[in-house]
Structures are given as structure tokens and as C-alpha cells.
C-alpha positions as CSV (number, residue, x, y, z in Angstrom):
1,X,39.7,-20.7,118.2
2,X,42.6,-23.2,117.3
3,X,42.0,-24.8,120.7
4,X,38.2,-25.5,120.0
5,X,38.9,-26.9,116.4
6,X,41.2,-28.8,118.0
7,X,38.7,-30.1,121.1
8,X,36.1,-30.3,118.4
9,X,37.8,-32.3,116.0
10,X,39.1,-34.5,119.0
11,X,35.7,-35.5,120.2
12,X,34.7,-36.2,116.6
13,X,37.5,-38.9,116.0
14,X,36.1,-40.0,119.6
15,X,33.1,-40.6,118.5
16,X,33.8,-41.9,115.3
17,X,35.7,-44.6,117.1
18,X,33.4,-45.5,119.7
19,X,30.4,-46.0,116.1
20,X,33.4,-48.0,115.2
21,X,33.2,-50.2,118.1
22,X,29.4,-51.1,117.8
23,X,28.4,-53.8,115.9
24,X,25.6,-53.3,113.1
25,X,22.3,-54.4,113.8
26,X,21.9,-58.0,113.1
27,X,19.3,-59.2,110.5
28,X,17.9,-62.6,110.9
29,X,15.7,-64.1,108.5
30,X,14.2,-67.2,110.3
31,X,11.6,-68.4,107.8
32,X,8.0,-68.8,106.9
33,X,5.6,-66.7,109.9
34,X,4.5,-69.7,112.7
35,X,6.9,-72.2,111.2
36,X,9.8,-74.4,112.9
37,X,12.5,-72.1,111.3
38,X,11.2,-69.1,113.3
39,X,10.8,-70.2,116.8
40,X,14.3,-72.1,116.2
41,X,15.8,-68.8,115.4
42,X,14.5,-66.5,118.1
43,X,15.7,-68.8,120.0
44,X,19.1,-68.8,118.7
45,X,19.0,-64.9,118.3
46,X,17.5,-64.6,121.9
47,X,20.6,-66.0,123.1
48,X,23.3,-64.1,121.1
49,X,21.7,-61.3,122.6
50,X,22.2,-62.5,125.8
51,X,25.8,-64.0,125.3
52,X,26.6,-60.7,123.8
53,X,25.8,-58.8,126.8
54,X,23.9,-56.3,124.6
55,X,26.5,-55.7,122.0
56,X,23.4,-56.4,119.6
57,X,20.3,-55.5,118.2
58,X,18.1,-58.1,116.3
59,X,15.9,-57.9,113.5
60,X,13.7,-61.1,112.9
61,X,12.8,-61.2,109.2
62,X,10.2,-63.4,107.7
63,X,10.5,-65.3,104.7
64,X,9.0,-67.7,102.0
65,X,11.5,-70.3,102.7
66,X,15.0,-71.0,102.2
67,X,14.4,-70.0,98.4
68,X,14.1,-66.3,99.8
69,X,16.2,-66.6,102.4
70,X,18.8,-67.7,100.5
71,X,18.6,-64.9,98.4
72,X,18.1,-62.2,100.8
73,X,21.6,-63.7,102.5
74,X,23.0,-63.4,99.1
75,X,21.8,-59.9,98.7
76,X,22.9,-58.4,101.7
77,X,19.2,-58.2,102.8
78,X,19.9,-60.3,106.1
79,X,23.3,-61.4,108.0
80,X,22.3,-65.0,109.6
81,X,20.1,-66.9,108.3
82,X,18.2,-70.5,109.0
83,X,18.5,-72.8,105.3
84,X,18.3,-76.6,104.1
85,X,21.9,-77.4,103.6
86,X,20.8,-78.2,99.8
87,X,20.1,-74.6,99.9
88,X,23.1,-73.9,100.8
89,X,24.9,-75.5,98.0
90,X,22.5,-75.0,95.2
91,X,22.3,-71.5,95.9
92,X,24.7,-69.0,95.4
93,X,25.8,-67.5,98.4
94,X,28.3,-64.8,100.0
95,X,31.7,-65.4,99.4
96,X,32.6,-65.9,103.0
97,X,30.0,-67.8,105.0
98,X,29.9,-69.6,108.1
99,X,28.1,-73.2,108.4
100,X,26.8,-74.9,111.5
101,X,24.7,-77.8,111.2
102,X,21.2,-77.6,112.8
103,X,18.5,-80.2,112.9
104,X,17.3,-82.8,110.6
105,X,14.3,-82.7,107.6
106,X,13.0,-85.5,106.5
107,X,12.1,-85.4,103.2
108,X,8.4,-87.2,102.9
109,X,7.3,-88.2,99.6
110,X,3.4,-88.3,99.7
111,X,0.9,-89.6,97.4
112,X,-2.5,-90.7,96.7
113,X,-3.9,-94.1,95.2
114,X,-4.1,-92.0,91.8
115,X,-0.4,-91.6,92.3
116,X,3.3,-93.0,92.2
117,X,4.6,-95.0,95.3
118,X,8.0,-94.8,94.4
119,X,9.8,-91.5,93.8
120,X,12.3,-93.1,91.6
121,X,9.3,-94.3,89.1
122,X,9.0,-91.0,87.6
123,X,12.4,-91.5,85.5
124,X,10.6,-94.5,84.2
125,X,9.0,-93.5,80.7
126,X,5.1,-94.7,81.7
127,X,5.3,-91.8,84.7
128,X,7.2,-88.9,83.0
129,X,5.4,-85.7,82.7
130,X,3.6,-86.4,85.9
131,X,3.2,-83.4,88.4
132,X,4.8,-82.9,91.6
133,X,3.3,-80.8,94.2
134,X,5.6,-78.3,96.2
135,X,4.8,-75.2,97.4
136,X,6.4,-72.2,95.8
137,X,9.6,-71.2,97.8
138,X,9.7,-74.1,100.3
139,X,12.4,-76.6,101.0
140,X,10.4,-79.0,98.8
141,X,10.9,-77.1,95.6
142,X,15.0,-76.5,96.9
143,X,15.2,-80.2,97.1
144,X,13.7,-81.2,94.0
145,X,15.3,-78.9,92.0
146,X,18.8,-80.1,93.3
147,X,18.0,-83.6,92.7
148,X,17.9,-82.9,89.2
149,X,21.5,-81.3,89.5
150,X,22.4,-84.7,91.6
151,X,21.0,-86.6,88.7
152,X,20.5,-85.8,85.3
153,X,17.8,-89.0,85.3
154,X,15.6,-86.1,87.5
155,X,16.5,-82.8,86.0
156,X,13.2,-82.7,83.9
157,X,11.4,-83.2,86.9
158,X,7.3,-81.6,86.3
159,X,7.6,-79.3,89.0
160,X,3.8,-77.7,89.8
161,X,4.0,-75.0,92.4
162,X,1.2,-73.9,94.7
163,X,0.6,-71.1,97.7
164,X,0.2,-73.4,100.4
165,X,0.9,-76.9,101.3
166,X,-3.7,-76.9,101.8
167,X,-3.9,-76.5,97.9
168,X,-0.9,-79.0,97.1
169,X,-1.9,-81.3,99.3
170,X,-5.7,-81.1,97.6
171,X,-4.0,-81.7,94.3
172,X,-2.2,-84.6,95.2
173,X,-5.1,-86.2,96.8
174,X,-6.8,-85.9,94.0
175,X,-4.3,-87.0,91.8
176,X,-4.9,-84.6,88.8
177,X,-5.5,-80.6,88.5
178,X,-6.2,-78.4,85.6
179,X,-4.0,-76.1,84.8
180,X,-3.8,-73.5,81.3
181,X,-7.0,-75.3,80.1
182,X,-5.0,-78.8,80.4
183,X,-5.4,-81.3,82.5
184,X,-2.5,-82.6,84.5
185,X,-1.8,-85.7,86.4
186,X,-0.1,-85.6,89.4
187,X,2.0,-88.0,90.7
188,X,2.3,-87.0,94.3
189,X,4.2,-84.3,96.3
190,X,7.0,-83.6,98.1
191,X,7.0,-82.1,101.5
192,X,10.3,-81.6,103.9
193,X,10.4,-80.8,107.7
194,X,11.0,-82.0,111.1
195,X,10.5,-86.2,111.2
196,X,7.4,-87.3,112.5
197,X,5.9,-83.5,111.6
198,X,3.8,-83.0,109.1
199,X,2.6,-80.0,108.8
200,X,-1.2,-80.0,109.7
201,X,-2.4,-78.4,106.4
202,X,-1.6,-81.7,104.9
203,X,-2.7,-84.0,107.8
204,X,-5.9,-82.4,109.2
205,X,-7.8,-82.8,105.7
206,X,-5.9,-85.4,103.5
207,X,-4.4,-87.9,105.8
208,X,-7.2,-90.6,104.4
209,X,-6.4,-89.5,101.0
210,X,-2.9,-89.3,101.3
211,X,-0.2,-92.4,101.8
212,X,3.7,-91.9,102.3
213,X,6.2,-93.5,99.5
214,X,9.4,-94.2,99.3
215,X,12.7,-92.1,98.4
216,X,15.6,-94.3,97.9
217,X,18.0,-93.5,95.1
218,X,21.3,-94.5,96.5
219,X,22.7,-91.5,94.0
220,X,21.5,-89.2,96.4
221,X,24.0,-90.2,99.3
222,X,26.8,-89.8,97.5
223,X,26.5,-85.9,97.5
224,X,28.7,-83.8,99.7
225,X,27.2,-80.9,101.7
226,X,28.6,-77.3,102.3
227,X,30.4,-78.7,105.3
228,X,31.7,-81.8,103.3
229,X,29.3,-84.3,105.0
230,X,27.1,-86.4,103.1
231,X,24.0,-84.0,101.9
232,X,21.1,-86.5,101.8
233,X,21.2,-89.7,104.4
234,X,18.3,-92.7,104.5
235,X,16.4,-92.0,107.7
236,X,13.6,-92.8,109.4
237,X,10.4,-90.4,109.4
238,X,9.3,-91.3,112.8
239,X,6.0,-90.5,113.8
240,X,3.4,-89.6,110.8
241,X,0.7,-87.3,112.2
242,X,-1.4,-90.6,111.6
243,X,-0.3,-90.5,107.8
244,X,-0.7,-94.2,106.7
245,X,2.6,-95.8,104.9
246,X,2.2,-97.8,101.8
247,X,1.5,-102.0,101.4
248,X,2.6,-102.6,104.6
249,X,5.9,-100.6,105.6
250,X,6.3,-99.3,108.7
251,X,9.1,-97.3,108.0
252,X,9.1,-96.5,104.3
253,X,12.5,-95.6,103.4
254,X,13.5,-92.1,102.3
255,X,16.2,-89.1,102.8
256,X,17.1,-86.7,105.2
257,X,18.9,-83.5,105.1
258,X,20.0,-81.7,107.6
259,X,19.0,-77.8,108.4
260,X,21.8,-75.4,108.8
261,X,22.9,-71.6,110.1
262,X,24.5,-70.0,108.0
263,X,25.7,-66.7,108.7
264,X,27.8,-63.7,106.6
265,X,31.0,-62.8,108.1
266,X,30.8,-59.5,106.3
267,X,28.7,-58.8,109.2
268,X,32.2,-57.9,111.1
269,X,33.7,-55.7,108.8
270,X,34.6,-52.5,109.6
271,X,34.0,-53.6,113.4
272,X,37.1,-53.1,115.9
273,X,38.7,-56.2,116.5
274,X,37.5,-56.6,120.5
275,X,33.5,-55.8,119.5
276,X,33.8,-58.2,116.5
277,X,35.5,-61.2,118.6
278,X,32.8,-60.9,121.4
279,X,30.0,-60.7,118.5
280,X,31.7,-64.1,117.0
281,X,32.2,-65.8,119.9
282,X,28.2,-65.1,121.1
283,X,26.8,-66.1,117.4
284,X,28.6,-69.4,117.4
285,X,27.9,-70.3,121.1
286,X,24.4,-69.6,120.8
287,X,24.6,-71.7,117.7
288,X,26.4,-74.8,119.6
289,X,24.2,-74.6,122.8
290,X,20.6,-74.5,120.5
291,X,21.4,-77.2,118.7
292,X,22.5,-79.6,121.2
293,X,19.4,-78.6,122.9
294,X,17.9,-79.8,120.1
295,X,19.5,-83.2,119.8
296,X,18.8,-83.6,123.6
297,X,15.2,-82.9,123.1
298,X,15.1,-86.3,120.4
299,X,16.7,-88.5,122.5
């Protein structure tokens, strides 16, 4: 009886050590269902996979944008996770993270002949208290809300938040909406994502109503990001989805920021130290070989 205790209690300790060995199921949220954010990171979680040699199972979660996603990181709800690097910084995070650099986002200030063609007129007394347009959750509302941490001149910033980019993209158009009985003017909106895409719920229906501005305070620059590169950089927008600039710019100027993986490296704990190195090794390969995929595909 001793003896089977014994064999019992050895295959037990086997087995514990072999669960030991296999790392936990790896939760990915991408981003908003059929946007850039999600293909990008199937694709990236498509190859851990495959540079794990099955070491991994992934779960692709769906989010609101890198508001939620940000939170869900922070929470424990996912492991790796696709965020605006202003994200990144303005939101709390885990303790220990790891930061790779993705693509860039423009950041596209659009407005209509109702509105403001400078962002930075809205500090100005004769524009305060005017709306901007963002969609609940998105990198737009992430960025504006930072810029007000960047500069005080832009922490009272009218922030008017809608479902979809359709309905903020309506308001802006039409420079005003009504909102708790009151009327409110709306100065334009902001919208961030890959340069020279605009998302088509702006472009298909608004882009005769709609013209793109300018975003160029030089305060902005002088930010750091999680990775101690400069946050926001002046960039071109490329291509507009046949957006029309104002006067006549053809490059209006504005910011960039970049996009970035970020992933929790509580994800290895209580993984043996062979399993965890190969899981490591396969997240940031996959990482490096996406992105410079990605850069390749610009050039």
C-alpha cells in the first residue's frame, strides 16, 4: 500500500510539473471588430503561434479601443495587447510591461466650414466651449484627453462623445448638435488612424462637408513616450480618402503617434524557466518581423 502512495504521489508531482511547464493561454485584445488593430494582431498572434511551435493557445478579444484595452491589460483581463503609445502613458498600466513600437497614427483634425481650421484656436477665448467630436473609447478621445495633460491651455477641452465615427462625423458636418435641450456648436473632430486612411464612415458620406485642419502645437513634441522617444511627431497624412485640405495646403500639418504592443510579463510567472524563454523569445520575434513587415509595406 506504501508502494502505491508512493507511485501515486510520484506521478502527481509529475504531473504537476509537466502543468508547470505549459504556458497559460494567451489573451490578446486586438481592438475594435473589422478595424486595423485586429487584423494587425492576428497576424502577430498567428505567428507566435507558429514561432512557439505550439507552446500556445490564443484568445483574440475584441475591444472598444485602446480606452478598454488599456483597462482590460490593467485588469488582468488580457496579456498582450495592441494601444496608442499615449495610451500607454496616460493609462495606468501593469507594473512590469513590455513596449514595442508598431506603426504610425496620424492624428487628422477634421472640420466643416461651420467649424475651426486650426486646432490650436480653441484655447483662444472666441472658440472655447466649442465641441469636439470623438467617438467614445477610440484613440481620438485617448489623445485629446492627454493633450490636456501635455497642456494645461487644452485640459478644458469640450469633449462630445458619440457611438460611431457615422454620427460624429454627421455632427461635425453640420457644425452644431443638440444635446440636454441645448444647443451645441461644434468645432470639428478628431479622428486617429493609419495616414492616408480614413475610415470610410467619415469619407463615404461627409467628405464634401468635411475639410482637414491643422495640428501644430510645437508643445506637443516635446513629450516623451513609454519607450522615451518623442510621443507626438509633425507628419504627413498622406493620402486623404479624397478628403479636401483647407485654403490651399496640400499637406496640412499635424501629429503622429505611433501604435505600440504592449504585453504583461506576468504572463510568465509561475512558468518553468525553458517554456517561458521559448514563449518570450516567440512573442518578441513575432513582434520584430510584423512590424518591419509593416514598414516594408510603406516604402
Amino acid at each position: 500500500m506504501k508502494k502505491m502512495f508512493l507511485v501515486v504521489g510520484a506521478m502527481m508531482a509529475l504531473s504537476s510539473a509537466v502543468f508547470a511547464a505549459e504556458p497559460k493561454e494567451l489573451k490578446f485584445c486586438t481592438g475594435a471588430e473589422g478595424g486595423f488593430y485586429e487584423s494587425f494582431g492576428k497576424q502577430v498572434g498567428g505567428d507566435i503561434k507558429k514561432q512557439g511551435k505550439g507552446l500556445v493557445n490564443i484568445e483574440y478579444i475584441n475591444t472598444e479601443g485602446s480606452v478598454s484595452s488599456a483597462q482590460m491589460l490593467k485588469d488582468g483581463d488580457c496579456d498582450i495587447a495592441i494601444l496608442q503609445a499615449d495610451a500607454v502613458i496616460s493609462r495606468s498600466m501593469p507594473a512590469d510591461i513590455a513596449i514595442s513600437d508598431a506603426h504610425s497614427e496620424a492624428i487628422y483634425w477634421l472640420h466643416s466650414k461651420k467649424g475651426v481650421e486650426d486646432f490650436a484656436d480653441l484655447t483662444k477665448d472666441k472658440f472655447k466651449g466649442r465641441g469636439i467630436a470623438i467617438v467614445n473609447g477610440s484613440g481620438a478621445e485617448v489623445t485629446l484627453r492627454n493633450f490636456g495633460i501635455v497642456n494645461k491651455d487644452y485640459k478644458d477641452l469640450n469633449i462630445i462623445g458619440f457611438d460611431d465615427w457615422f454620427s460624429a462625423a454627421k455632427a461635425a458636418s453640420e457644425g452644431k448638435i443638440r444635446r440636454a435641450g441645448n444647443d451645441i456648436l461644434i468645432a470639428g473632430m478628431i479622428y486617429v488612424g493609419r495616414p492616408g486612411n480614413v475610415s470610410s464612415q467619415i469619407t463615404d458620406d461627409f467628405k464634401e462637408d468635411l475639410t482637414i485642419g491643422s495640428i501644430k502645437d510645437s508643445d506637443f513634441t516635446d513629450v516623451k513616450d513609454g519607450n522615451g522617444n518623442p510621443l507626438y511627431v509633425s507628419c504627413k497624412l498622406g493620402e486623404t480618402n479624397g478628403l479636401k485640405t483647407d485654403g490651399s495646403w496640400t499637406d496640412p500639418k499635424s501629429l503622429c503617434v505611433r501604435a505600440q504592443i504592449v504585453y504583461n510579463n506576468e504572463l510568465f510567472a509561475g512558468m518553468e524557466t525553458k517554456p517561458a524563454r521559448d514563449l518570450r523569445k516567440a512573442i518578441d520575434k513575432s513582434i520584430v518581423q510584423n512590424v518591419r513587415q509593416q514598414m516594408a509595406a510603406k516604402k
